[in-house]
C-alpha positions as CSV (number, residue, x, y, z in Angstrom):
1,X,1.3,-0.2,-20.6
2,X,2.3,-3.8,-21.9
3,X,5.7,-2.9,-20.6
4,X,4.4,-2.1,-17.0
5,X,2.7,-5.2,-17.2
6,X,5.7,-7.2,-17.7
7,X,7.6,-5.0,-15.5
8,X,5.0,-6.1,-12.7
9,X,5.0,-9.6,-13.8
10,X,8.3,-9.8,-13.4
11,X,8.9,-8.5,-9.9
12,X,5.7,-11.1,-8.4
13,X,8.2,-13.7,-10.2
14,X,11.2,-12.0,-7.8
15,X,9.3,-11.0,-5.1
16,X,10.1,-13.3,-2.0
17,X,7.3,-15.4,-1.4
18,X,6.2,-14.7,2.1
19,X,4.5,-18.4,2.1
20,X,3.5,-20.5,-0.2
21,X,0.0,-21.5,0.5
22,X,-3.4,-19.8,0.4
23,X,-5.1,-18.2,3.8
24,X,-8.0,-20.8,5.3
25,X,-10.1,-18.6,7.5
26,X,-11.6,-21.7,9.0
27,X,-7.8,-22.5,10.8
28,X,-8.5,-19.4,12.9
29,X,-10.0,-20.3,16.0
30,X,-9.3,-17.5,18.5
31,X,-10.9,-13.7,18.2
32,X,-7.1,-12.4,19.3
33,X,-5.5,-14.1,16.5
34,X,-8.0,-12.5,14.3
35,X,-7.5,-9.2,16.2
36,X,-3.8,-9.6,15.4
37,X,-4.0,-10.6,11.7
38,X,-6.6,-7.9,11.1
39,X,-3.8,-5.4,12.3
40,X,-0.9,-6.9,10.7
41,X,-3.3,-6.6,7.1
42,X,-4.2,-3.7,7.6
43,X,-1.0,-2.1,7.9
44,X,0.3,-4.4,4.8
45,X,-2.5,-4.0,2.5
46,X,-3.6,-0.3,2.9
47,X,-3.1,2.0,0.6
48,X,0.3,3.5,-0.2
49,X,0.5,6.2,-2.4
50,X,4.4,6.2,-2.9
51,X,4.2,9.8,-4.9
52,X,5.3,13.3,-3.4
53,X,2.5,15.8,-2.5
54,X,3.0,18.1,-5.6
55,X,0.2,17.5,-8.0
56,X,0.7,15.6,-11.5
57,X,-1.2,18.6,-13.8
58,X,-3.6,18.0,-16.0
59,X,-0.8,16.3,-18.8
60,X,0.9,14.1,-16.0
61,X,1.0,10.3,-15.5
62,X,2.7,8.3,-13.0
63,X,3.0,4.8,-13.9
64,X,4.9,2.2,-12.1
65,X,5.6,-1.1,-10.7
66,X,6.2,-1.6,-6.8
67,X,7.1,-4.2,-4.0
68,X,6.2,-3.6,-0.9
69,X,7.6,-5.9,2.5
70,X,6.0,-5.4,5.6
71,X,7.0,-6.5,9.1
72,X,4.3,-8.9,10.4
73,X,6.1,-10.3,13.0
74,X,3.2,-9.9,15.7
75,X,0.9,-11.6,13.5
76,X,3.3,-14.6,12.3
77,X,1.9,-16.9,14.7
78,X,-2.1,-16.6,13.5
79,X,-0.7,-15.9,9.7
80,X,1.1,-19.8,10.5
81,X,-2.2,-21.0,11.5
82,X,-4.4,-19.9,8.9
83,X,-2.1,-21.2,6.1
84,X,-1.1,-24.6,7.7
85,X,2.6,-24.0,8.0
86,X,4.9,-25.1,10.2
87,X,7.5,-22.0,9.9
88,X,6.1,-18.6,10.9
89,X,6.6,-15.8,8.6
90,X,7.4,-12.7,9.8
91,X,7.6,-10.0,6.7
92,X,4.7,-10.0,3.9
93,X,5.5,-9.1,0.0
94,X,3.0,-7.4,-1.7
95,X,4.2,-6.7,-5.7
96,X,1.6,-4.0,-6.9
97,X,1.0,-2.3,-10.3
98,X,0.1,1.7,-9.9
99,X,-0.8,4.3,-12.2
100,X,-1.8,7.7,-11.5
101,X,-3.4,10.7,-13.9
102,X,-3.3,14.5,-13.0
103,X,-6.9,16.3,-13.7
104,X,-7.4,20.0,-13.5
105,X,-7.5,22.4,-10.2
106,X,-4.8,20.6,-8.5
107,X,-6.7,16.8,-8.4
108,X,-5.0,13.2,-8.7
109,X,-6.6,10.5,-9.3
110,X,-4.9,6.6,-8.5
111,X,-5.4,3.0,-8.5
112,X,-3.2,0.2,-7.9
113,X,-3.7,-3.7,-8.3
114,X,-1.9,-6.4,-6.0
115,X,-1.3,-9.8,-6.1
116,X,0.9,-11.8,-3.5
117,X,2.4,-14.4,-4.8
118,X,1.6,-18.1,-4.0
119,X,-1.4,-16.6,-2.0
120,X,-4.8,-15.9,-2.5
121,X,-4.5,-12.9,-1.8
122,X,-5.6,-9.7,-4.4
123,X,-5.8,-6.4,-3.4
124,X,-7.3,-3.0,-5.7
125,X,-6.6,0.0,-3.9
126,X,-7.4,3.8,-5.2
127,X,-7.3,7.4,-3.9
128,X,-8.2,10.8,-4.5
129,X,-5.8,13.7,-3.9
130,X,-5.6,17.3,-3.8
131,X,-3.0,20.1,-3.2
132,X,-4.3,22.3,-1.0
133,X,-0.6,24.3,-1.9
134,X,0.7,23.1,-5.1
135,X,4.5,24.2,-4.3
136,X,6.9,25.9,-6.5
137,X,10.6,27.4,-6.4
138,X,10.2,28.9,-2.8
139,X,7.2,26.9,-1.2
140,X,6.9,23.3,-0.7
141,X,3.4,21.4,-2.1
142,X,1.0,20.3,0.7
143,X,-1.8,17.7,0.0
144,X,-4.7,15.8,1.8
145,X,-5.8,12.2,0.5
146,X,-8.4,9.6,0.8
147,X,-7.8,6.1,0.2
148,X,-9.2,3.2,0.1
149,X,-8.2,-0.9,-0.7
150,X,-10.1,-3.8,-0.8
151,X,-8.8,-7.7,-0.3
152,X,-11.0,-10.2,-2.6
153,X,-10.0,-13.9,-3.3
154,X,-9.9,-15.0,1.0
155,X,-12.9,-17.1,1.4
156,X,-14.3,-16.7,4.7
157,X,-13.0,-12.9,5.0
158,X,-14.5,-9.5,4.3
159,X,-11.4,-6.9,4.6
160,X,-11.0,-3.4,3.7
161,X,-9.3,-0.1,4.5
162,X,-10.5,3.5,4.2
163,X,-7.6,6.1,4.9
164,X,-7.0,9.9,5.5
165,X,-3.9,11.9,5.2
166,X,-1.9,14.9,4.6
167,X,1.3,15.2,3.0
168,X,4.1,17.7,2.2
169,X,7.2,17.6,-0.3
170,X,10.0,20.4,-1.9
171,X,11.5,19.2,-4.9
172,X,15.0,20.2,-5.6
173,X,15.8,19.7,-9.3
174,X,15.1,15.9,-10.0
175,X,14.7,14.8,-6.0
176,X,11.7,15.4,-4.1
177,X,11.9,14.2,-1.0
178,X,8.0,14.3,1.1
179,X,6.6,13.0,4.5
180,X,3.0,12.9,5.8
181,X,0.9,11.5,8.5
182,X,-2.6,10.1,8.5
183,X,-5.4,7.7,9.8
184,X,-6.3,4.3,8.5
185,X,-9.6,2.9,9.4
186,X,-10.0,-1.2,8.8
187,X,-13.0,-3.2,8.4
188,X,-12.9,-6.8,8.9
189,X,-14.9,-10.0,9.2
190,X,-15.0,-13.0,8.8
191,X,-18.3,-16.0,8.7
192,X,-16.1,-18.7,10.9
193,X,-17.4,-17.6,14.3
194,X,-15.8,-14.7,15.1
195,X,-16.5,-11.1,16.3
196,X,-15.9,-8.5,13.6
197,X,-12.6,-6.3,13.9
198,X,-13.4,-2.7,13.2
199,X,-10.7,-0.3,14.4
200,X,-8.4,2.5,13.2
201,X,-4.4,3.0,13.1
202,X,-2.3,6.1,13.2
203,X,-0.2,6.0,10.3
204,X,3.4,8.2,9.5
205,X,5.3,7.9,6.4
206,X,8.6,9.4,4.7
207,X,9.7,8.9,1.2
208,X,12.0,10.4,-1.7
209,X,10.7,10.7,-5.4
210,X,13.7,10.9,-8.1
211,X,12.5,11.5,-11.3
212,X,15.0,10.8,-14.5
213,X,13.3,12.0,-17.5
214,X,10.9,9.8,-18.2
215,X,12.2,7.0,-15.6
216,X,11.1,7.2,-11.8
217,X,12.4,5.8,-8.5
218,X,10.4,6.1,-5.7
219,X,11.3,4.8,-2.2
220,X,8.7,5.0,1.1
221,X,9.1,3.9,4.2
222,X,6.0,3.8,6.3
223,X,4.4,3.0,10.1
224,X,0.8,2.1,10.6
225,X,-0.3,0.9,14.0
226,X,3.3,-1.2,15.0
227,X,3.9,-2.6,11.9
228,X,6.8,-0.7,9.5
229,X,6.5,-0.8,5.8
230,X,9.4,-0.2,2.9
231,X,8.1,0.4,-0.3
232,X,10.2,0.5,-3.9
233,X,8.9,2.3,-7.0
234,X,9.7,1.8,-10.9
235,X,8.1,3.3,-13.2
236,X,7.8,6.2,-15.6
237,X,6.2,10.3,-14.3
238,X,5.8,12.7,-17.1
C-alpha cells in the first residue's frame, strides 16, 4: 500500500495540470454555462471502473494507480470563467488511486480517491459489481455495476454521479480485452443563483486488461454524453 501511495503521488506530480487555480462557483453567472460544466464533470469525474467483467474471487485484489484525461472542450469556456483564466482548457486530468477486493458468489467491491492537481477538486468514487456469468475457457464473463462518485472541496457546488452498467470480457491467457455500455445519472447544484442540473448521460466504454504476474496494465477508453475519456492503469491484480 505505501508503494501505491507513492506510485499515486507521483503521477499527480506528472500529471498535466489542466489549470492551475481552484473553481469559484460565484464567476458563474449563466444557467448554460452551468448546464455545460455540469456535463463536461460529469463525464470527467464519474466513475470508471477500468477492470474487465470477470470477477476478482474471493482471494483477489486489484490495486492500482490511474490518470485519466478527458476532453472538455464544450465546457472550456465556463471552466475559464469559473477559475479566472485567461486561456481555455480543453482536456481535464484526473490522477486517481483504486483498489478493488473480490468477495464470495461472484461480488466486487471498489473505491477509488481523486485529486486534480492545482485544483480544488477531490473526488471518492465506489461501486458494487456482480458477474451475472463469471466466464471461463469457452464463455466470456458478463457483469452489471452500480457506481457512484462524489466531488467535495468546490465551495458553492453540490456534485455527484450515480451510474448503471453492464459489461462483458474473454480473457486470452494474460490479455483480457472487455467493453460495456451503461447510464450515468448526475446531480448538481450550486447556492450562487442558479437552477439545479439534474440529468442523465448514455455512456459506452472499451478497454484491455494485461495482467503480468503480479503487475497490471489497464487501458479504457470511454464516451459519456459527448465528452471521450482515455484512461491508464498501473497497478498490481492477484
Amino acid at each position: 500500500m505505501k508503494k501505491l501511495l507513492a506510485l499515486c503521488f507521483a503521477a499527480a506530480c506528472f500529471t498535466p495540470a489542466a489549470f492551475a487555480a481552484n473553481i469559484n462557483m460565484a464567476n458563474i453567472t449563466v444557467q448554460n454555462d452551468f448546464r455545460l460544466l455540469s456535463e463536461d464533470l460529469g463525464a470527467a469525474l464519474s466513475y470508471k471502473s477500468v477492470m474487465p467483467a470477470e470477477p476478482l474471487g474471493v482471494t483477489g485484489f486489484d490495486l492500482g494507480v490511474e490518470v485519466t484525461s478527458t476532453d472538455i472542450t464544450k465546457s472550456s469556456q465556463a471552466l475559464s470563467k469559473a477559475t479566472g483564466g485567461s486561456t481555455p482548457v480543453t482536456t481535464l486530468y484526473v490522477p486517481k488511486l483504486h483498489v478493488a477486493k473480490g468477495l464470495p458468489f461472484g461480488i466486487d467491491v471498489a473505491a477509488s480517491f481523486a485529486v486534480v492537481p492545482t485544483t480544488n477538486i477531490r473526488v471518492i468514487g465506489a461501486e458494487l459489481r456482480y458477474a451475472l456469468m463469471e466466464g471461463g475457457a469457452a464463455l466470456p464473463a458478463v457483469a452489471i455495476r452500480g457506481s457512484f462518485s462524489s466531488l467535495s472541496g468546490v465551495d458553492q457546488l453540490s456534485f455527484g454521479t450515480k451510474g448503471l452498467d453492464i459489461s462483458i470480457s474473454k480473457g486470452f491467457l494474460m490479455f483480457t480485452p472487455y467493453a460495456g455500455v451503461g447510464q450515468v445519472w448526475v446531480n448538481s447544484s450550486t447556492n450562487v443563483g442558479l437552477a439545479d442540473e439534474n440529468f442523465s448521460l448514455g455512456k459506452v466504454f472499451v478497454g484491455a486488461n494485461l495482467n503480468l504476474g503480479l503487475v497490471n496494465f489497464a487501458l479504457e477508453a470511454d464516451k459519456t454524453g459527448d465528452a471521450a475519456s482515455y484512461t491508464g492503469k498501473l497497478g498490481f491484480r492477484f
